[in-house]
PDB file of N, CA, C and O in Angstrom:
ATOM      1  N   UNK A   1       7.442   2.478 -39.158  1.00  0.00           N
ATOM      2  CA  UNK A   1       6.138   1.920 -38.846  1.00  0.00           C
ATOM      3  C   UNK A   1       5.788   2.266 -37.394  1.00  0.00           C
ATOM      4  O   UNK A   1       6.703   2.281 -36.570  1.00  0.00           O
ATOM      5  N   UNK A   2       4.602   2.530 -37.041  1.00  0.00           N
ATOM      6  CA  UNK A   2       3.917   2.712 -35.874  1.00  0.00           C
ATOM      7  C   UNK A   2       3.218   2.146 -35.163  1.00  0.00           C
ATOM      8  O   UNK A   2       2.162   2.229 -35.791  1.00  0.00           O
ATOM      9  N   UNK A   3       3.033   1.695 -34.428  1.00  0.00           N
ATOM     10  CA  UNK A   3       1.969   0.965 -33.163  1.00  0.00           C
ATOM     11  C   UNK A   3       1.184   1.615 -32.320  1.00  0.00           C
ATOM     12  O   UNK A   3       1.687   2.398 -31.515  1.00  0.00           O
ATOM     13  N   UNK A   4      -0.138   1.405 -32.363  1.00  0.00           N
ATOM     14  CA  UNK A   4      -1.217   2.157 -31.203  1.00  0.00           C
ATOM     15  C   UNK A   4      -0.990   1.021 -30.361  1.00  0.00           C
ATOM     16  O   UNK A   4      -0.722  -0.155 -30.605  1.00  0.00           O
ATOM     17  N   UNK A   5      -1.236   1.929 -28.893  1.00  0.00           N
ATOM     18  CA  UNK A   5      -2.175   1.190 -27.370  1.00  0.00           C
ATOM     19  C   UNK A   5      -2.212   2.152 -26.713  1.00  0.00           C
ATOM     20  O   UNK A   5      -1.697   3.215 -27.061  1.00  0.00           O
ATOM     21  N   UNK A   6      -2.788   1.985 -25.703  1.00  0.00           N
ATOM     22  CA  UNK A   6      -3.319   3.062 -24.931  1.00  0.00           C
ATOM     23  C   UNK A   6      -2.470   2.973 -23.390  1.00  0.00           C
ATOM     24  O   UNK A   6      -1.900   1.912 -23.138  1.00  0.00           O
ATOM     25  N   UNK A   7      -2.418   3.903 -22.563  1.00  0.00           N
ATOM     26  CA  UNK A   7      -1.648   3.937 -21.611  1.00  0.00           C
ATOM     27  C   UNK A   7      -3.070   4.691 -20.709  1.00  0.00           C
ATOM     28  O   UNK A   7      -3.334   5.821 -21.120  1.00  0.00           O
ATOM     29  N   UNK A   8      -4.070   4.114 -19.427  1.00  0.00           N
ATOM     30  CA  UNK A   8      -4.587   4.476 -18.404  1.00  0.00           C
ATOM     31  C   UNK A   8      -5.800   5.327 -19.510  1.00  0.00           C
ATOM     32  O   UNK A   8      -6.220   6.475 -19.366  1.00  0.00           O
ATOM     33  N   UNK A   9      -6.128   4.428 -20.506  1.00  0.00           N
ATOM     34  CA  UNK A   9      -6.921   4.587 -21.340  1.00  0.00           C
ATOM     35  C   UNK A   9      -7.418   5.490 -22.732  1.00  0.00           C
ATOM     36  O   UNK A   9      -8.369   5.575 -23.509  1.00  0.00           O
ATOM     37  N   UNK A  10      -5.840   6.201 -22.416  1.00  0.00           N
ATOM     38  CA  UNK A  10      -5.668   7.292 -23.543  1.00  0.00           C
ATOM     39  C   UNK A  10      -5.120   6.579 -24.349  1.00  0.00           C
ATOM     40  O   UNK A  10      -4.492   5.621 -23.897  1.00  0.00           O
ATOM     41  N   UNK A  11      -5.168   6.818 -26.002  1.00  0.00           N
ATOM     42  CA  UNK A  11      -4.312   6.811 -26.935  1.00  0.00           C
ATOM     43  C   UNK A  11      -2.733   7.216 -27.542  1.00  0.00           C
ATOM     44  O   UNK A  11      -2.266   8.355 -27.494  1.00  0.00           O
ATOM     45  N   UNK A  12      -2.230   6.352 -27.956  1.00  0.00           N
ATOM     46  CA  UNK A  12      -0.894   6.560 -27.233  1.00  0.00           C
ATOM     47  C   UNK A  12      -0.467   5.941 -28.960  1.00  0.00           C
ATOM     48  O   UNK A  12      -1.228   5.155 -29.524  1.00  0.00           O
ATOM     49  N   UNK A  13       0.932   6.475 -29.683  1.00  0.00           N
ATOM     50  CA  UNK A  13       1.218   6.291 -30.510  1.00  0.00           C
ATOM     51  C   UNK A  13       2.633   5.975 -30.643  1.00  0.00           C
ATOM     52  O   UNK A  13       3.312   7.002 -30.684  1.00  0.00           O
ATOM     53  N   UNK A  14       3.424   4.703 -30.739  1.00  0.00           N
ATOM     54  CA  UNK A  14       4.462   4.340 -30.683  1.00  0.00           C
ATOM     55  C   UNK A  14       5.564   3.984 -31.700  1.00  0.00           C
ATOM     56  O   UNK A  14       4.976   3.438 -32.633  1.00  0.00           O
ATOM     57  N   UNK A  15       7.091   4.042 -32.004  1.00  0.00           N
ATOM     58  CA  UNK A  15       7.782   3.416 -33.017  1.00  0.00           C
ATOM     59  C   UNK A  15       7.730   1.989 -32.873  1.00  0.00           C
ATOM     60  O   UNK A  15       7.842   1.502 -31.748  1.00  0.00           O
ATOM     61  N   UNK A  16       7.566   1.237 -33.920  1.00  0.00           N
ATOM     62  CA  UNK A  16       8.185  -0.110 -33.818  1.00  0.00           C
ATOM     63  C   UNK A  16       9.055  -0.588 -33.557  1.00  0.00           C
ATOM     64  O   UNK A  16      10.060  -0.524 -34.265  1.00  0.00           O
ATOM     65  N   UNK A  17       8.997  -1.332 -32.298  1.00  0.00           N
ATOM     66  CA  UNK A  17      10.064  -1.895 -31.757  1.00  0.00           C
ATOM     67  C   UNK A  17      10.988  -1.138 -30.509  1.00  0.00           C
ATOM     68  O   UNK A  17      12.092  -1.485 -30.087  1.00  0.00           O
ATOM     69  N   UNK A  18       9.829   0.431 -29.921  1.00  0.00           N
ATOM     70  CA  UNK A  18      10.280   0.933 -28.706  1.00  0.00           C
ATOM     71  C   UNK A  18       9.611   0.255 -27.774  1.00  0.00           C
ATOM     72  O   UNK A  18       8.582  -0.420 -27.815  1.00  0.00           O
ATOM     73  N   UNK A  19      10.789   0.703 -26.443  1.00  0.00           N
ATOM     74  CA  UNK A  19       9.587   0.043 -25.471  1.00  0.00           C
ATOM     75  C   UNK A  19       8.898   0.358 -24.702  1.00  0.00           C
ATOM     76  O   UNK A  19       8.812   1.585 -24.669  1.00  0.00           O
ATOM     77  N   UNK A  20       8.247  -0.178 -23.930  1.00  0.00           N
ATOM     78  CA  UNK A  20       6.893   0.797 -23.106  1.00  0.00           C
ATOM     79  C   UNK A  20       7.182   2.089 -22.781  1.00  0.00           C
ATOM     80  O   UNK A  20       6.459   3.053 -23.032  1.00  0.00           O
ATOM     81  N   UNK A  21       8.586   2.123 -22.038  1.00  0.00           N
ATOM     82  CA  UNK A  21       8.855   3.250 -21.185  1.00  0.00           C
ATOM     83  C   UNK A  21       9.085   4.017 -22.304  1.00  0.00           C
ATOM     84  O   UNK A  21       8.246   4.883 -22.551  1.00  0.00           O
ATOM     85  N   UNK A  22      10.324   3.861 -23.263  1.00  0.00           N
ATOM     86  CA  UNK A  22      10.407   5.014 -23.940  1.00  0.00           C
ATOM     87  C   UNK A  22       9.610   5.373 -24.416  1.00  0.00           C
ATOM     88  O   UNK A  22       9.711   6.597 -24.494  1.00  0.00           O
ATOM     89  N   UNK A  23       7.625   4.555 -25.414  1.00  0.00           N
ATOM     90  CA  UNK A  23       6.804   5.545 -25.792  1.00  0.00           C
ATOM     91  C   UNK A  23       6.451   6.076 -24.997  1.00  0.00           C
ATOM     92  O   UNK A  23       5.854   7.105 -25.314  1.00  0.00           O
ATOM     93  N   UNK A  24       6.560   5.777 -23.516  1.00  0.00           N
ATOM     94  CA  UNK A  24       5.534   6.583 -22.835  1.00  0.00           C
ATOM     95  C   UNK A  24       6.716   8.114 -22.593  1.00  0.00           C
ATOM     96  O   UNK A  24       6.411   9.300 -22.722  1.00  0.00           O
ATOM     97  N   UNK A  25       7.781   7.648 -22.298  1.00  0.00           N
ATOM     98  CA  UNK A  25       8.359   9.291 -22.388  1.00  0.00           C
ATOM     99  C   UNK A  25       8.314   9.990 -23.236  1.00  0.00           C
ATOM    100  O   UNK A  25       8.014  11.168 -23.043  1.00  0.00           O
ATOM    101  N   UNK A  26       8.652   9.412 -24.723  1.00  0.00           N
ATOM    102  CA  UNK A  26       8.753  10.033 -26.099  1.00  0.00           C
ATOM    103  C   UNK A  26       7.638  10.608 -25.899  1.00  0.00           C
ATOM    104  O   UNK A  26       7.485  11.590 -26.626  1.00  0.00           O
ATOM    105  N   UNK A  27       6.709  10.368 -25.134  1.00  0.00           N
ATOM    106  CA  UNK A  27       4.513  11.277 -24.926  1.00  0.00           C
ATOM    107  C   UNK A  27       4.869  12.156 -24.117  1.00  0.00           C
ATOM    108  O   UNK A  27       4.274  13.231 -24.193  1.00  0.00           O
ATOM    109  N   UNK A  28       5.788  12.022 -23.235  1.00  0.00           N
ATOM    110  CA  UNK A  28       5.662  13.445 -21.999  1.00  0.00           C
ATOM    111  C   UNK A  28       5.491  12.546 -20.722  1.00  0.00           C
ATOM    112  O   UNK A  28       5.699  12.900 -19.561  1.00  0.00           O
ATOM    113  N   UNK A  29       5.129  11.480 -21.101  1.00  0.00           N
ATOM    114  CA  UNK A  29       4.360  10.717 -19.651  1.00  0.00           C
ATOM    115  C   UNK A  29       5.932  10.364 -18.366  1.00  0.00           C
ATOM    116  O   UNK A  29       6.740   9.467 -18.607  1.00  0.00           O
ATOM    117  N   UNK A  30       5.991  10.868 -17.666  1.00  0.00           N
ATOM    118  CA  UNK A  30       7.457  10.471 -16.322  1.00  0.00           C
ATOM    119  C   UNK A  30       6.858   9.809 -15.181  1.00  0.00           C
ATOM    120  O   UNK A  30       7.666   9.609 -14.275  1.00  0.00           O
ATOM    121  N   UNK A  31       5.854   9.471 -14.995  1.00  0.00           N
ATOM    122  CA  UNK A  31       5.662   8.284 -13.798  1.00  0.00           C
ATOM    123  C   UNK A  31       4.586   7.718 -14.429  1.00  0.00           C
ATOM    124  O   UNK A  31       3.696   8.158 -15.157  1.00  0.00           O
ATOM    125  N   UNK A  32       4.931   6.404 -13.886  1.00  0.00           N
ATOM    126  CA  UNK A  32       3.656   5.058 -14.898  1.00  0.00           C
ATOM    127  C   UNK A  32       3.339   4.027 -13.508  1.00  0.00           C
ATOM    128  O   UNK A  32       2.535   3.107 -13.657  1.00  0.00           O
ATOM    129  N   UNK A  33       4.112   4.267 -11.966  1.00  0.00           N
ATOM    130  CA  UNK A  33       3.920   3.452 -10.983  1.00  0.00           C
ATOM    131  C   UNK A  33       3.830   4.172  -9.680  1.00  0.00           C
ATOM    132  O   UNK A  33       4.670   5.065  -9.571  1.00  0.00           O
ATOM    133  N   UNK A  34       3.190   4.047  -8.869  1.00  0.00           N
ATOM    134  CA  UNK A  34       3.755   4.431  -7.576  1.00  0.00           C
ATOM    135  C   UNK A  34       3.941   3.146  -6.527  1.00  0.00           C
ATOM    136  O   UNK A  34       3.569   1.973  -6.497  1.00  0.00           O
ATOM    137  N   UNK A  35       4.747   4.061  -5.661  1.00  0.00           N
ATOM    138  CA  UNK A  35       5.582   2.929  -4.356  1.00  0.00           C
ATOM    139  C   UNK A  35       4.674   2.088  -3.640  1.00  0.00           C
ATOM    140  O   UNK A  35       3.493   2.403  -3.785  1.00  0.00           O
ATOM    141  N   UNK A  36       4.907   1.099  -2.905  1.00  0.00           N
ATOM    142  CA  UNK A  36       3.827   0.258  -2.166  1.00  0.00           C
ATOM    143  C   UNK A  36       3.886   1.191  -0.991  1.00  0.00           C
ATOM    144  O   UNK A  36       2.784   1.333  -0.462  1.00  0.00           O
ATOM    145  N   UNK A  37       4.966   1.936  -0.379  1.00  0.00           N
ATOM    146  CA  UNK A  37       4.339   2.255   0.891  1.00  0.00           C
ATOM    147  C   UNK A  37       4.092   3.297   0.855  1.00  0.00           C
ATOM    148  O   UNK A  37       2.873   3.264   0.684  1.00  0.00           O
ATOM    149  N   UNK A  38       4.444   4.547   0.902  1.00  0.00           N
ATOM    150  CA  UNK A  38       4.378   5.888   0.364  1.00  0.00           C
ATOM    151  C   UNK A  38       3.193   5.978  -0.393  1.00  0.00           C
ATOM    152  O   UNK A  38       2.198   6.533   0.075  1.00  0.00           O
ATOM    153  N   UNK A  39       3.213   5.352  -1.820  1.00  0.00           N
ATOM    154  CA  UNK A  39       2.373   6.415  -3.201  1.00  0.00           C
ATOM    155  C   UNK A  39       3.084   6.815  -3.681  1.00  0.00           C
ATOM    156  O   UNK A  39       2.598   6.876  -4.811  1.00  0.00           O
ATOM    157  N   UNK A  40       4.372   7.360  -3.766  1.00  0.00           N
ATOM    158  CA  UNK A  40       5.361   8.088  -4.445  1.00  0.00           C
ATOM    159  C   UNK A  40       5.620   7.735  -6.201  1.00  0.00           C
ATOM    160  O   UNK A  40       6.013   6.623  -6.552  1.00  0.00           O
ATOM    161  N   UNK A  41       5.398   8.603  -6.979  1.00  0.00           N
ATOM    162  CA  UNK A  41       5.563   8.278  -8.188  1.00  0.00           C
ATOM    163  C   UNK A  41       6.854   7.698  -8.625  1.00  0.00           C
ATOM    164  O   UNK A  41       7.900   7.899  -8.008  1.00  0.00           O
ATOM    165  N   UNK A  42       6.750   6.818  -9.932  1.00  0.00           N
ATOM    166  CA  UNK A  42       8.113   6.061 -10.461  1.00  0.00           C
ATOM    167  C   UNK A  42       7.845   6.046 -11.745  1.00  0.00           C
ATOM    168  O   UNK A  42       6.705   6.153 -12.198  1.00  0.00           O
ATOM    169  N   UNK A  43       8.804   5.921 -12.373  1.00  0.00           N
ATOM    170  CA  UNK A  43       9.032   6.164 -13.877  1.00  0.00           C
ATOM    171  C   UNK A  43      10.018   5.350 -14.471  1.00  0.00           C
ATOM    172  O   UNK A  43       9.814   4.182 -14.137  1.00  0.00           O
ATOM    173  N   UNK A  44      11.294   5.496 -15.429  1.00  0.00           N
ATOM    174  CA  UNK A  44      12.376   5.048 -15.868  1.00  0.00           C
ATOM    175  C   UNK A  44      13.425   5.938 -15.081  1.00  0.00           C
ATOM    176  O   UNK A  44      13.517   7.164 -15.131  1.00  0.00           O
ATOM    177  N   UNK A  45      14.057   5.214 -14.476  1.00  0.00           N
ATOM    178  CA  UNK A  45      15.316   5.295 -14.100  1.00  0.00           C
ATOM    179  C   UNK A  45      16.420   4.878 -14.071  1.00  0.00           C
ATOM    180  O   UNK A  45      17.262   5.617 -13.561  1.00  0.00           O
ATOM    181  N   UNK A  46      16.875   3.484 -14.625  1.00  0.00           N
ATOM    182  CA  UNK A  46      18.340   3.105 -14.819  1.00  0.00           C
ATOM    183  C   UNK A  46      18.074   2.749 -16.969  1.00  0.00           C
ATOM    184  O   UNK A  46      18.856   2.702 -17.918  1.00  0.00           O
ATOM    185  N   UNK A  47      16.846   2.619 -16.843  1.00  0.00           N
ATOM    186  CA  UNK A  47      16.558   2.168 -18.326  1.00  0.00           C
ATOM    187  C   UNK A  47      17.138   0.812 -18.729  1.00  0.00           C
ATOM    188  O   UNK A  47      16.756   0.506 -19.858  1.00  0.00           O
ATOM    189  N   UNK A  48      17.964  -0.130 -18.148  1.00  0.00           N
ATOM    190  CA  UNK A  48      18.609  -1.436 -18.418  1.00  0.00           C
ATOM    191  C   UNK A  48      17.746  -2.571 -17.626  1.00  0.00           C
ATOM    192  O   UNK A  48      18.279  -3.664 -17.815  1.00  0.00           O
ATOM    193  N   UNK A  49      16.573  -2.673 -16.791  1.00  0.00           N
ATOM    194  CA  UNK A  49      15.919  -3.301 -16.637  1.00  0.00           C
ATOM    195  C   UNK A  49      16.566  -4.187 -14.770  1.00  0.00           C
ATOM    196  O   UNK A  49      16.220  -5.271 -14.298  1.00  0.00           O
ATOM    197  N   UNK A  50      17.625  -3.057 -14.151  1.00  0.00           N
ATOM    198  CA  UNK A  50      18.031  -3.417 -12.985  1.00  0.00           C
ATOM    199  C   UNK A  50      17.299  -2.755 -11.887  1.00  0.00           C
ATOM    200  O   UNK A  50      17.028  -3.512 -10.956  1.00  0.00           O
ATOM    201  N   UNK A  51      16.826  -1.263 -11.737  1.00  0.00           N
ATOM    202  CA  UNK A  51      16.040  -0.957 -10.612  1.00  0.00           C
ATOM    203  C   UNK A  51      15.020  -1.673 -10.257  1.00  0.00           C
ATOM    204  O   UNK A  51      14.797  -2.091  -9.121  1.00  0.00           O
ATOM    205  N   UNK A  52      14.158  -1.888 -11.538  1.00  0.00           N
ATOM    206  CA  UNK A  52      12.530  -1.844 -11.317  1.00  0.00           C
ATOM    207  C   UNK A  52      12.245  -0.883 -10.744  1.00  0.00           C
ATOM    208  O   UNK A  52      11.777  -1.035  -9.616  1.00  0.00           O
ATOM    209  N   UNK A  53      12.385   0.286 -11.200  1.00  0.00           N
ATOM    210  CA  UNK A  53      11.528   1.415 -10.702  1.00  0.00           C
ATOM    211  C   UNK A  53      10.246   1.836 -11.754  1.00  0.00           C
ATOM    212  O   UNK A  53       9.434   2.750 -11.614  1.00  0.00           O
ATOM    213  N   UNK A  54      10.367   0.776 -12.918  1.00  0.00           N
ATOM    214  CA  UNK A  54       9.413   1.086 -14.309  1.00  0.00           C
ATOM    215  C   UNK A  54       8.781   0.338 -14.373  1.00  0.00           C
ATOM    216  O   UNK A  54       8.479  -0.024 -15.510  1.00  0.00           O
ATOM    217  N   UNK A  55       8.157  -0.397 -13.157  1.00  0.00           N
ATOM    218  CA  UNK A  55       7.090  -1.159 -13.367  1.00  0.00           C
ATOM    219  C   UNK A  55       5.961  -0.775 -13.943  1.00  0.00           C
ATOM    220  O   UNK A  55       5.685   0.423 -13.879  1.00  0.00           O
ATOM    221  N   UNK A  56       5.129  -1.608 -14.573  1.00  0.00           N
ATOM    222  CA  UNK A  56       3.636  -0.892 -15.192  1.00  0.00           C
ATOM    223  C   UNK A  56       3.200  -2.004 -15.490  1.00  0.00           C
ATOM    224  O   UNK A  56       3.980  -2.872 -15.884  1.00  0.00           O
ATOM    225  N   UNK A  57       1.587  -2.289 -15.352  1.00  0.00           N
ATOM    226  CA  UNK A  57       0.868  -3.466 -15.896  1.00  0.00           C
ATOM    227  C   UNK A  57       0.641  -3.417 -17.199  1.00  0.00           C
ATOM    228  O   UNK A  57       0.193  -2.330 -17.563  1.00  0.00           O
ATOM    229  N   UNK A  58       0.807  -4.296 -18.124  1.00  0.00           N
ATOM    230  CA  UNK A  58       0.571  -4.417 -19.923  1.00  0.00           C
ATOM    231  C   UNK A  58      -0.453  -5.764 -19.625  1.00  0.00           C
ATOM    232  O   UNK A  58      -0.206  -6.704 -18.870  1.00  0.00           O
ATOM    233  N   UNK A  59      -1.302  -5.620 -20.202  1.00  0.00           N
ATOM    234  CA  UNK A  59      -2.601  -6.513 -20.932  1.00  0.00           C
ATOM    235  C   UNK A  59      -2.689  -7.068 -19.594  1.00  0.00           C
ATOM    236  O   UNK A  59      -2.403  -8.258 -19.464  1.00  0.00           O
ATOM    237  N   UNK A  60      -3.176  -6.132 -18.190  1.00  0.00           N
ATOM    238  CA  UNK A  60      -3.700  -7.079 -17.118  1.00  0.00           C
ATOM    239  C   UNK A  60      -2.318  -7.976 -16.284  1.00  0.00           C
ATOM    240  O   UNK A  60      -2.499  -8.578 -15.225  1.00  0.00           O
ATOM    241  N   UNK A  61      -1.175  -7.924 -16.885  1.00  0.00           N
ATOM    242  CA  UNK A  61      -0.021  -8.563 -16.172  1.00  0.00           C
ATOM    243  C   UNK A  61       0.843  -6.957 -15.597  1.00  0.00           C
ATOM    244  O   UNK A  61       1.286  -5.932 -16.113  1.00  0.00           O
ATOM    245  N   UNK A  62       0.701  -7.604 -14.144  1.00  0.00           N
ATOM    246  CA  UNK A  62       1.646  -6.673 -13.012  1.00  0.00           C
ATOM    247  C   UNK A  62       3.196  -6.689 -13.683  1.00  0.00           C
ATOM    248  O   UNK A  62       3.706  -7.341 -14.595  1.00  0.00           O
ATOM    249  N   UNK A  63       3.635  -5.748 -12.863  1.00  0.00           N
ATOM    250  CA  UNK A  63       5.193  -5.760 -12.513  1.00  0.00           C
ATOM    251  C   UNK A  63       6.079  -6.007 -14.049  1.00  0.00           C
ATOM    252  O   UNK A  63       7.203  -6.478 -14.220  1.00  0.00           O
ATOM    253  N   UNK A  64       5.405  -5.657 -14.719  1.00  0.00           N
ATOM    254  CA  UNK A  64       6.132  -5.278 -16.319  1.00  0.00           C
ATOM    255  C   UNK A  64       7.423  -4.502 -16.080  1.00  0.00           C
ATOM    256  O   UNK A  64       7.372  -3.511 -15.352  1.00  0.00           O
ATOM    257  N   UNK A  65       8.360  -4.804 -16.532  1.00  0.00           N
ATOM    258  CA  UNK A  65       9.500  -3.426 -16.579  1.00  0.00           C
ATOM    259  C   UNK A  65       9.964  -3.011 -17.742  1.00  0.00           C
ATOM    260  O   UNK A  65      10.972  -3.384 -18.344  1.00  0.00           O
ATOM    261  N   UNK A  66       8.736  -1.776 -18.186  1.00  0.00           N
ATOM    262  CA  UNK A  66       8.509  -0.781 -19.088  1.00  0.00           C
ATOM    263  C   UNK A  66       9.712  -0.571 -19.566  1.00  0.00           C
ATOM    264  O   UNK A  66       9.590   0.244 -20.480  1.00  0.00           O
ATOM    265  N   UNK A  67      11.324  -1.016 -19.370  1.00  0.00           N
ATOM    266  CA  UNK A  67      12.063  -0.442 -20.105  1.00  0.00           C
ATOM    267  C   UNK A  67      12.679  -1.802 -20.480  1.00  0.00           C
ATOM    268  O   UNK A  67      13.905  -1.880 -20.555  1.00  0.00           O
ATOM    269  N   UNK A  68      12.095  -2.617 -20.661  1.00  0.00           N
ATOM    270  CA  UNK A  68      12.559  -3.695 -21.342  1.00  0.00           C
ATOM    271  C   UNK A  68      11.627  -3.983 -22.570  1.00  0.00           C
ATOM    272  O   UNK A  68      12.039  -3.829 -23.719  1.00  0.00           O
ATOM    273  N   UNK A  69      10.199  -4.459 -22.249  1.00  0.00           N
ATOM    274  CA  UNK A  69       9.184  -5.252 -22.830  1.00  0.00           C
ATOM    275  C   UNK A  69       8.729  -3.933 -24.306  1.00  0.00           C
ATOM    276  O   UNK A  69       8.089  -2.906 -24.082  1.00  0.00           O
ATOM    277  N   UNK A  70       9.078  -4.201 -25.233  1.00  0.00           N
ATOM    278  CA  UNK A  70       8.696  -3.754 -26.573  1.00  0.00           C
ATOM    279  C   UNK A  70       7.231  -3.291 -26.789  1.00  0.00           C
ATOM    280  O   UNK A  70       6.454  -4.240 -26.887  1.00  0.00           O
ATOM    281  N   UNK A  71       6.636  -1.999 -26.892  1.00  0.00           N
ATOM    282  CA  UNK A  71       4.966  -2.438 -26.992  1.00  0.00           C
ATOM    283  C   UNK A  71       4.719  -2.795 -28.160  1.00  0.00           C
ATOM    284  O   UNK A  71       5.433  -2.841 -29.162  1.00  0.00           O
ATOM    285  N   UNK A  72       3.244  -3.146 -27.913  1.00  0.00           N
ATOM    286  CA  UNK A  72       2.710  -4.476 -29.459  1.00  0.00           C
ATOM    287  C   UNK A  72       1.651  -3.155 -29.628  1.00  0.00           C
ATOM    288  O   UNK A  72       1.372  -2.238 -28.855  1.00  0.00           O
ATOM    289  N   UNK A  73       1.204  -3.480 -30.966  1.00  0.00           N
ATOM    290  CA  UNK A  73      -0.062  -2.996 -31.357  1.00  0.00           C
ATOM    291  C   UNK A  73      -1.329  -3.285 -30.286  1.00  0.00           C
ATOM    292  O   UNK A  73      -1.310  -4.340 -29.651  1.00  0.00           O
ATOM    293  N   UNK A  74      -2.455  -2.305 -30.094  1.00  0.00           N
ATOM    294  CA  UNK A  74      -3.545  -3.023 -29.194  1.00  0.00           C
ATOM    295  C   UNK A  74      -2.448  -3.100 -27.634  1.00  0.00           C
ATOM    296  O   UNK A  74      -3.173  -3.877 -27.013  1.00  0.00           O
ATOM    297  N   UNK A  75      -1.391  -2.856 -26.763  1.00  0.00           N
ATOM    298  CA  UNK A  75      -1.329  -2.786 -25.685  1.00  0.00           C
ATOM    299  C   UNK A  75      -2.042  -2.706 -25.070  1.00  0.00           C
ATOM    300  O   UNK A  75      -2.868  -1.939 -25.565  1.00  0.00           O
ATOM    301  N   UNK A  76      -2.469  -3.177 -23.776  1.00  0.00           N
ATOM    302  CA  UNK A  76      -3.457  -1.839 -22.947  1.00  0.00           C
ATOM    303  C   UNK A  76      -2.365  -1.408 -21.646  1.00  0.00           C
ATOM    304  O   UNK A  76      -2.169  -2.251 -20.770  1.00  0.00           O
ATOM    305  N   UNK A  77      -1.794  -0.298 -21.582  1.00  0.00           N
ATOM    306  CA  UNK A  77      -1.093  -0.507 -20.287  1.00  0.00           C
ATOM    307  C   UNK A  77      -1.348   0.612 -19.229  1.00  0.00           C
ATOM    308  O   UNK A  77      -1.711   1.762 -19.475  1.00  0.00           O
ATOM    309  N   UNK A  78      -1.125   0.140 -18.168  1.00  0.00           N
ATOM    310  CA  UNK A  78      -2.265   1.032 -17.014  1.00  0.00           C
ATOM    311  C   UNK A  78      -1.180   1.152 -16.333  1.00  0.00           C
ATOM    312  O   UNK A  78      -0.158   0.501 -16.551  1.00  0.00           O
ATOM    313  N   UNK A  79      -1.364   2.236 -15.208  1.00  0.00           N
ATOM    314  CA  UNK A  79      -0.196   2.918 -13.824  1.00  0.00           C
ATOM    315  C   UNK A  79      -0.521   1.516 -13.377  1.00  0.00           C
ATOM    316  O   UNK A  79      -1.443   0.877 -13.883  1.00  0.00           O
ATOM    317  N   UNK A  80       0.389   0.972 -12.254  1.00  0.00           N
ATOM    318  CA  UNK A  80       0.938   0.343 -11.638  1.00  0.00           C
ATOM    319  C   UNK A  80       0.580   0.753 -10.244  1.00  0.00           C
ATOM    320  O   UNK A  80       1.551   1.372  -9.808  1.00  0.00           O
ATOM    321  N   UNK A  81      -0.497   0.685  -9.220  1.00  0.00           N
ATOM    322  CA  UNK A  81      -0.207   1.132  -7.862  1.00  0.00           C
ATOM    323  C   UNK A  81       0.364   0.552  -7.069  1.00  0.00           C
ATOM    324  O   UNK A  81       0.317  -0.535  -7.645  1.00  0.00           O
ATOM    325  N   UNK A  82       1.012   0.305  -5.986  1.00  0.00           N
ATOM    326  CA  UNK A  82       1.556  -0.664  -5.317  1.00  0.00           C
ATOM    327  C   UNK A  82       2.066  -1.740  -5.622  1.00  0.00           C
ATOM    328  O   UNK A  82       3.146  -1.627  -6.200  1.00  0.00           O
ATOM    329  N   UNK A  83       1.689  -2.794  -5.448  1.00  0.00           N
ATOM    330  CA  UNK A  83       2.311  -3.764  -5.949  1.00  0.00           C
ATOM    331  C   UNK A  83       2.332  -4.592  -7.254  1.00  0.00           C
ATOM    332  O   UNK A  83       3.098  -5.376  -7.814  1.00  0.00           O
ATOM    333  N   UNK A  84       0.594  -3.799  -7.559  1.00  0.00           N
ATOM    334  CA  UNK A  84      -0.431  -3.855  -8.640  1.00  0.00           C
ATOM    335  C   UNK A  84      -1.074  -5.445  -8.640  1.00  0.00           C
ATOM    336  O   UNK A  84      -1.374  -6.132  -9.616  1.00  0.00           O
ATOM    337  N   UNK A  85      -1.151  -5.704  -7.489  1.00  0.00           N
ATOM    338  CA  UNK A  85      -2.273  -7.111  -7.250  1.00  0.00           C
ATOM    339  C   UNK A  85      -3.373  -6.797  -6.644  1.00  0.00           C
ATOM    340  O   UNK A  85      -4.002  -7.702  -6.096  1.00  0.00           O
ATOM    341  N   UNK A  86      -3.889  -5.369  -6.598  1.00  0.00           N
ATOM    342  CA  UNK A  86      -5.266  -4.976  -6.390  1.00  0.00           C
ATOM    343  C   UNK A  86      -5.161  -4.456  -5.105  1.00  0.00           C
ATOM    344  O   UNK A  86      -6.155  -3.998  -4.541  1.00  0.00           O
TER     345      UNK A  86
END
């Protein structure tokens, strides 16, 4: 079974029961955040939910860590800039 949401407003097509980060890699997609001070892009990197380097906002909530949180049908999940509180 499959799940749509969109990732920074594209359409995005997922397995049931992956999670953010991996659909978004299983797409090609390797950075979903950048750094607060720099800009520097971030992506998945330890995949167990200890860096936080995979932050990404899902449905309007900051600081998600894309390699934990499962996507749902209808997601909406957007890059992450900074700290992602605007």
């Amino acid at each position: 079974m499959t799940v749509d949401f969109t990732f920074d407003g594209r359409p995005m097509t997922a397995e049931s029961g992956q999670t953010v980060g991996g659909a978004l890699l299983a797409a090609g997609v390797l950075s979903w955040r950048t750094t607060r001070v720099n800009g520097r892009p971030r992506g998945l990197f330890c995949g167990i939910g200890v860096c936080f380097d995979c932050l990404v906002t899902v449905n309007g909530e900051p600081n998600v860590r894309a390699c934990l949180v499962p996507v749902s049908h209808g997601d909406v999940v957007v890059t992450q800039e900074g700290d992602g509180r605007g």
